[in-house]
C-alpha positions, 0 to 999 in steps of 0.5 A, spaced: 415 680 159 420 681 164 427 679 168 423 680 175 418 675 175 421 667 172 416 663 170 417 655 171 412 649 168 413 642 171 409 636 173 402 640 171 404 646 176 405 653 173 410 657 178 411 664 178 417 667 182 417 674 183 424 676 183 426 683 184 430 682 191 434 688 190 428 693 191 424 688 196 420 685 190 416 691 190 411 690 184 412 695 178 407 695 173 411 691 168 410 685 173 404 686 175 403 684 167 407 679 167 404 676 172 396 677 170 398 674 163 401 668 165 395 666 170 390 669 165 394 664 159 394 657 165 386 657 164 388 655 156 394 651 157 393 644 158 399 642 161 397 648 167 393 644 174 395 649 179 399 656 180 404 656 185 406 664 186 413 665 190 418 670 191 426 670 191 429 673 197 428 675 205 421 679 203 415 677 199 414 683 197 414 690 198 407 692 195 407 697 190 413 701 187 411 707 191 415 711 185 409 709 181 404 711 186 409 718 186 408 719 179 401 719 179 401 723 185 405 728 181 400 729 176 405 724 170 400 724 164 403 717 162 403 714 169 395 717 170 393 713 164 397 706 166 393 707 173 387 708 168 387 701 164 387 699 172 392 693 174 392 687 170 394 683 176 388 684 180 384 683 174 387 676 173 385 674 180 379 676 180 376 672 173 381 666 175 379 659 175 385 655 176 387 654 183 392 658 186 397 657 191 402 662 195 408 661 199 410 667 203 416 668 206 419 675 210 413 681 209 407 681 205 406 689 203 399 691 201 397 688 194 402 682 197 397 680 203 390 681 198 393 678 193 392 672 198 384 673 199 384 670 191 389 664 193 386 657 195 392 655 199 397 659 202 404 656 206 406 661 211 414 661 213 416 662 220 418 669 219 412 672 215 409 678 217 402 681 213 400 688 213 395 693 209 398 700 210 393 702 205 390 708 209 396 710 212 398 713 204 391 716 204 389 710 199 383 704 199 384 698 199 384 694 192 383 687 190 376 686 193 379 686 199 375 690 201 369 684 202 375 679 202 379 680 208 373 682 212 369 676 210 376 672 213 377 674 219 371 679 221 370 686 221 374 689 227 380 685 224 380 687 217 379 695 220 385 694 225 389 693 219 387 697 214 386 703 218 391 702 224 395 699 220 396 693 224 401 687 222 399 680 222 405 675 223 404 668 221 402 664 227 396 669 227 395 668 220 393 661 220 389 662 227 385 667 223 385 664 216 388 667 212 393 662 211 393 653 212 400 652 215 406 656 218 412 651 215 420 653 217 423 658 211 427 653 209 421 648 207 417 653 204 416 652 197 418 645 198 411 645 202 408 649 197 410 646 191 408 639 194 401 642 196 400 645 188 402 638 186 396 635 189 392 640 187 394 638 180 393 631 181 386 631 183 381 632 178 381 637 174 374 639 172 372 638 179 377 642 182 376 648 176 368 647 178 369 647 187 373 653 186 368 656 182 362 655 186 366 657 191 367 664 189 360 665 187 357 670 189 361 674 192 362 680 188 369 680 187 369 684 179 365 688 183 367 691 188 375 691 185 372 696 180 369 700 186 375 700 190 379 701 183 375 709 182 376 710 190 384 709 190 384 713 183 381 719 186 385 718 192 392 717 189 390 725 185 388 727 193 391 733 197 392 727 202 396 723 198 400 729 196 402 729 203 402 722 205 406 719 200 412 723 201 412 724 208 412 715 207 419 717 203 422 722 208 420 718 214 417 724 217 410 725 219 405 727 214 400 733 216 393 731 215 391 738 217 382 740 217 386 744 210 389 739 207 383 735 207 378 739 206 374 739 212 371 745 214 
């Protein structure tokens, strides 16, 4: 377990506040445990209906710690195998089957924005900002974003923000939907926790077996898997190599035909 995620359980709500505002809530691999095991471990906890996930500080999160990313890029051995064992997060969310809820406050960074293709409602506040800027360090995008994201808002968006890299503020999220509500910061997680609440009220096998059939189909294990090989690669790829330190020394990267092997 870990100090930067608290864990709350209260009137059949499950709520998981990641709470590492001092580095912008960047996910380290010890948080991305915590938070797979405790939405594995609500599925056999009775007292469990719903799960609210939330952020303490001006930012949802910043995605991934870049300096994992850099340790694999680096050739680190034990950070290599970690990334191997894959991300239990991303795992939890793909075979979850109580409901989740977000409440999204300041800027969603990679894994911070797919994360919410796998929620089943989520609150936006005001001065949310979503952004997948996964090509822009030479990665892939994760978390079955890859059919999630396109199969929400279509095709050219979903491409404009993988690739270009383009942000999404919280109006637009909900136009898209990506999101139910944009809700003022200050009655976010009030709206949040209200809306899990309900969820948590309502009957539970049903609830359980709406979400299900939902999901059915969809390919979500899947394609995480093949995403999962491609990022891997390109985490160890010459491009990476440049972009993830040119992201760190906010300089350009290089892409030259050399460096990626194009003839």
């Amino acid at each position: 377990m870990t100090d930067h995620i608290l864990i709350e359980k209260s009137g059949g709500v499950l709520t998981l506040t990641m709470n590492r505002p001092e580095k912008k809530n960047a996910l380290t691999r010890a948080m991305y445990q915590a938070l797979g095991d405790a939405i594995d471990q609500a599925e056999f906890d009775n007292d469990v209906r719903c799960v609210l996930i939330q952020a303490n500080g001006d930012m949802f999160t910043a995605g991934n710690d870049l300096s994992d990313f850099a340790a694999v890029n680096s050739g680190d051995s034990s950070a290599n195998e970690a990334r191997r064992d894959g991300n239990p997060l991303l795992a939890a969310l793909a075979r979850a089957k109580t409901p989740l809820v977000a409440a999204v406050n300041g800027r969603a960074v990679g894994v911070g924005t797919t994360m919410l293709m796998h929620c089943d409602l989520v609150y936006v506040a005001e001065n949310a900002l979503l952004t997948t800027p996964f090509v822009n360090l030479a990665l892939v995008p994760e978390a079955a974003s890859s059919i999630t994201l396109p199969s929400r808002i279509g095709h050219a968006r979903a491409f404009a923000m993988f690739v270009l890299g383009e942000a999404v503020d919280a109006k637009k999220a909900v136009d898209w939907g990506i999101a139910n509500e944009v809700v003022p910061l200050d009655g976010l997680r009030a709206k949040a926790l209200k809306a899990a609440q309900a969820v948590a009220a309502r009957p539970p096998a049903a609830v359980v077996i709406t979400k299900a059939l939902m999901r059915e189909g969809l390919g979500v294990a899947e394609r995480m898997d093949e995403e999962g090989r491609h990022f891997a690669a390109q985490l160890n790829s010459p491009e990476a190599k440049e972009a993830i330190p040119a992201f760190a020394e906010k300089r350009a990267p290089d892409f030259s035909p050399k460096l990626s092997g194009v003839a």
